[in-house]
C-alpha positions in Angstrom: 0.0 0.0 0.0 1.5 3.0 -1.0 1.4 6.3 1.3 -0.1 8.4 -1.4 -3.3 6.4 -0.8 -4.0 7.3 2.5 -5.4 10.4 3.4 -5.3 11.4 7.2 -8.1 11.9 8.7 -7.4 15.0 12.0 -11.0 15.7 12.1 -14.5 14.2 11.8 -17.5 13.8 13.4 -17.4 12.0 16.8 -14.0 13.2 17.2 -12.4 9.7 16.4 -9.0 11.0 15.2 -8.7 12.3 18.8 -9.8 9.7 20.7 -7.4 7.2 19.3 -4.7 9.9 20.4 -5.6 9.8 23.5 -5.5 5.9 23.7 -1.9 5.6 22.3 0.0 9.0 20.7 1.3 6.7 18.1 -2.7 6.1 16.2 -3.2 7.6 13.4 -6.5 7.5 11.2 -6.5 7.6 7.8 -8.8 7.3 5.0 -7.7 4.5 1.8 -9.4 6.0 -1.1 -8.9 3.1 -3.1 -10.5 0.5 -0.7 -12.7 3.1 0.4 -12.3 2.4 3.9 -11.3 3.9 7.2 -7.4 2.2 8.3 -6.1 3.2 11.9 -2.0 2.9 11.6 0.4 3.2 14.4 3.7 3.5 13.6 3.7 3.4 10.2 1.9 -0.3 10.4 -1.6 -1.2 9.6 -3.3 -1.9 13.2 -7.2 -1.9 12.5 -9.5 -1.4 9.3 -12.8 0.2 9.8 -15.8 -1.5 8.4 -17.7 1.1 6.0 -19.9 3.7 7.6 -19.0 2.4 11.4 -16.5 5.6 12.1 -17.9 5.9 15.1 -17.8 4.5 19.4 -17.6 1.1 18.3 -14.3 1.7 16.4 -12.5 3.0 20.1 -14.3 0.0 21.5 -12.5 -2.3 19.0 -9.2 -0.6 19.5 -9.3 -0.8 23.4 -10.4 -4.1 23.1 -7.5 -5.6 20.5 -5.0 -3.9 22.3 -1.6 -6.0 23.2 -2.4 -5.0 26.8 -5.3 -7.3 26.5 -3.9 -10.3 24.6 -4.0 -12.6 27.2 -7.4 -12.0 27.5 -8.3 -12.1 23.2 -6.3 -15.2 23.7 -8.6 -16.6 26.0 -11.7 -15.6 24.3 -10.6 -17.1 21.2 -9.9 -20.4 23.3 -13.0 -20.7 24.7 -15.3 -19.8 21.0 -12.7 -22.9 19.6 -13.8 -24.6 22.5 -17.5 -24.2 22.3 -17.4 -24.9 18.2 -15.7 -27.9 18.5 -18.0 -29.4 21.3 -21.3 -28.4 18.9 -19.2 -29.9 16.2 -18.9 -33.3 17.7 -22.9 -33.3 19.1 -24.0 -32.5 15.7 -22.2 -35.1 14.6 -22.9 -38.1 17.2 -26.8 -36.7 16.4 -26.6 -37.4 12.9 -24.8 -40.5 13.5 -27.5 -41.6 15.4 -30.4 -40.3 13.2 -28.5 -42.6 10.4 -28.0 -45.5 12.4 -31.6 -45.7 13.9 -33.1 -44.9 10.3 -31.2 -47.6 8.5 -31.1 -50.2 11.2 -33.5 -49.2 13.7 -30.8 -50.0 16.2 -32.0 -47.5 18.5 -32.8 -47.6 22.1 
């Protein structure tokens, strides 16, 4: 991605070019004209990208919540979702294997 793309953002509605400031000096906000989308850098590096039309509360929600400080924690949340699909994963399968075993052989109890 080329620098000439971005635009910086310093101003906008809800303030969230300052807001990210005040989280970490280092945030920038930009705008990529050619993905048309919002990109917050820090750095120089590509941190977050901002869904169209959500430049609002819920982007300093997402940044406070992904921050390294708090990568224990993401860590653990992702742990637990794996968790939880793999346990549906296998009881949607032993109830199928069990639909196709009592339909074919009427093995059931």
């Amino acid at each position: 991605m080329s620098r000439e793309e971005l635009v910086p953002v310093e101003h906008d509605l809800f303030s969230i070019a300052d807001r990210l400031k005040e989280i970490d000096g280092r945030y920038g906000l930009y705008y990529n004209g050619r993905l048309d989308r919002f990109e917050i850098y820090a750095s120089g590096a590509l941190q977050l990208t901002v869904p169209r039309g959500e430049l609002d509360a819920r982007v300093i929600a997402r940044v406070r919540e992904t921050r390294i400080e708090r990568a224990d924690a993401v860590l653990g949340e992702i742990d637990r979702a794996c968790r939880a699909a793999e346990a549906a994963a296998q009881k949607s399968a032993l109830e199928r294997a069990r639909a196709a075993v009592c339909g074919k052989e009427e093995l059931c109890w």
